[in-house]
C-alpha positions as CSV (number, residue, x, y, z in Angstrom):
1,X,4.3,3.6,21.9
2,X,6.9,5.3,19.4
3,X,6.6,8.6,18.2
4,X,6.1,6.9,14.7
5,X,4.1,4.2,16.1
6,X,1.5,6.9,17.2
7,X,1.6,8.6,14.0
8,X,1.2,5.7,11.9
9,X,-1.8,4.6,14.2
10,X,-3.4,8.3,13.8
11,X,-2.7,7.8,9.8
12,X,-4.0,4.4,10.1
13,X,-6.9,5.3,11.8
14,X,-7.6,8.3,9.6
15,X,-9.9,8.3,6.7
16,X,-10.4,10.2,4.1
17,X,-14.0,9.0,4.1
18,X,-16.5,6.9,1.6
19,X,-13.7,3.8,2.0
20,X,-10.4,5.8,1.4
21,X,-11.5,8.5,-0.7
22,X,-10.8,12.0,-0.4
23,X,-13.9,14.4,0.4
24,X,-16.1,15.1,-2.3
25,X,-16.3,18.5,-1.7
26,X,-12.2,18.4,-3.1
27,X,-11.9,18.3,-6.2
28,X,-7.8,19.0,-5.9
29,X,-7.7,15.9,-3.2
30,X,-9.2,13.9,-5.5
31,X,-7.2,14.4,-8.5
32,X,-4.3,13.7,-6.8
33,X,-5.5,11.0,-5.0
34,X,-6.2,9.1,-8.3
35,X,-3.3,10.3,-9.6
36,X,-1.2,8.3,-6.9
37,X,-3.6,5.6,-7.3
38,X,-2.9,5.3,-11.3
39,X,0.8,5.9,-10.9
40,X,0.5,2.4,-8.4
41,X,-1.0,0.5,-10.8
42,X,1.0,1.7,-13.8
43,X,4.0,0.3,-11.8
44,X,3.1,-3.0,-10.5
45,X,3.5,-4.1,-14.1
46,X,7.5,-4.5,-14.0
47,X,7.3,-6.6,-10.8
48,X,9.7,-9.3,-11.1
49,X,7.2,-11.8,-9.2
50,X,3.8,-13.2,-10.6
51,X,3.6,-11.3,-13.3
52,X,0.6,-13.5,-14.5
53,X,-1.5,-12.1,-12.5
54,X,-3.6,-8.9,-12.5
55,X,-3.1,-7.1,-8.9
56,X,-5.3,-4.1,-8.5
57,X,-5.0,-1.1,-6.3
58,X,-8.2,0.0,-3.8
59,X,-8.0,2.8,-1.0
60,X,-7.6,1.8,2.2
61,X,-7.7,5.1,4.7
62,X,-5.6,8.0,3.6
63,X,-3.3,5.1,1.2
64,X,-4.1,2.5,-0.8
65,X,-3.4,-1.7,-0.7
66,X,-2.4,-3.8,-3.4
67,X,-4.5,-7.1,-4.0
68,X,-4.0,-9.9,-6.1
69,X,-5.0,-13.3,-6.6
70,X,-2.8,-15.9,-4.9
71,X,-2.1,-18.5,-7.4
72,X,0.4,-20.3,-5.8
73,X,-2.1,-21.1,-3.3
74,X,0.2,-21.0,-0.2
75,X,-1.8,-18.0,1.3
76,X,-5.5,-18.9,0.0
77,X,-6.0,-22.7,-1.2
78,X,-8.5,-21.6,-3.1
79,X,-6.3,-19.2,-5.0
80,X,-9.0,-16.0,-4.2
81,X,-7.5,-12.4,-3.7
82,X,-5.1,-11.4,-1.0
83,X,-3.4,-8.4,0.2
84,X,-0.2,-7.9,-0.6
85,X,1.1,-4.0,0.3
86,X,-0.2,-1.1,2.0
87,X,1.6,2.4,0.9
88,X,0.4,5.1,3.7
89,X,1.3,8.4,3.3
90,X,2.4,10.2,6.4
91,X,3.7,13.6,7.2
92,X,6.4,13.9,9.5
93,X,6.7,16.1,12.2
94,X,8.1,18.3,11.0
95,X,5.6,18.9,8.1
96,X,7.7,17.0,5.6
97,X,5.3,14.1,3.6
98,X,6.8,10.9,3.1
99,X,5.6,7.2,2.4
100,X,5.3,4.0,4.5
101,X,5.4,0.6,2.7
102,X,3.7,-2.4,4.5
103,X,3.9,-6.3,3.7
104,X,1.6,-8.3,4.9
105,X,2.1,-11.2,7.4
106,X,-0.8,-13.3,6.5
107,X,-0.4,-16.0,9.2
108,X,-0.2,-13.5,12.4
109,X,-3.1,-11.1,10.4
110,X,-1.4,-8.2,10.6
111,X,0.8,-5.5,8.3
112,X,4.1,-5.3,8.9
113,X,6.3,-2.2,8.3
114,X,9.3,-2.6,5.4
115,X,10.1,0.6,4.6
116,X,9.8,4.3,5.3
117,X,10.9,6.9,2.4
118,X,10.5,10.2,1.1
119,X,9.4,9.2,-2.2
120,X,6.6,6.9,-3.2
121,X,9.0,6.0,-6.2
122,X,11.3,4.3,-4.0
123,X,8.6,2.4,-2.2
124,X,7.1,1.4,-5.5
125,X,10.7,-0.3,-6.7
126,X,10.7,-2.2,-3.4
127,X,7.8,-3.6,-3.8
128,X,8.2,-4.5,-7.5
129,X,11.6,-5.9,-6.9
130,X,10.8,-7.8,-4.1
131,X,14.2,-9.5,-3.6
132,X,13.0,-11.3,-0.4
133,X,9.8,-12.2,-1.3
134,X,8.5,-9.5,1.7
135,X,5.1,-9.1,-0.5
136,X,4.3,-11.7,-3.2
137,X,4.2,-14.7,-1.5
């Protein structure tokens, strides 16, 4: 496995507990961690794709996916809520924090890295954007 590869599997596999949140006990943590949470959602507004619909943002480990219905019904028939992007934040090894950005590949059930940047900002215009239709699908 790649040096990434095992760091993004140690990130995935870590949590922050309680479903994704940070530990009680840190009040700091969990400021910022709804502070990244909150700058998400006030983003996904000026997506250029379904913007009829009202995606929402839940913790998932130490990041946090993006759901929304699927109204075009090629994912879900029945038009209920899907993933659509995991951002992951992971520190490099050399201490420096940075961002992954996941889309997710619904037929083989798995998430499927699209980008790795320094700045969630970045990540967050990719996934807006979405020129390729990587995430709403």
């Amino acid at each position: 496995m790649s040096r990434v590869g095992r760091r993004l599997s140690a990130a995935a596999g870590a949590s922050f507990g309680g479903g994704g949140e940070p530990p009680s006990g840190d009040a700091a943590g969990a400021a910022v961690h709804d502070l990244i949470c909150r700058r998400i959602e006030r983003a996904l507004p000026t997506r250029q794709r379904y913007k009829y619909v009202q995606p929402r943002v839940v913790p998932e480990g130490p990041g946090w996916k993006v759901l929304s219905p699927n109204c075009s019904r090629n994912i879900d028939p029945a038009g209920g809520e899907i993933e659509i992007a995991w951002l992951l934040p992971v520190e490099d090894h050399d201490g420096q924090g940075g961002w992954l950005l996941f889309a997710r590949q619904h037929a083989e059930s798995r998430w499927d890295l699209r980008l790795r940047s320094s700045r969630l900002t970045e990540l967050l215009d990719r996934l807006c954007a979405d020129p390729q239709r990587e995430f709403w699908q």
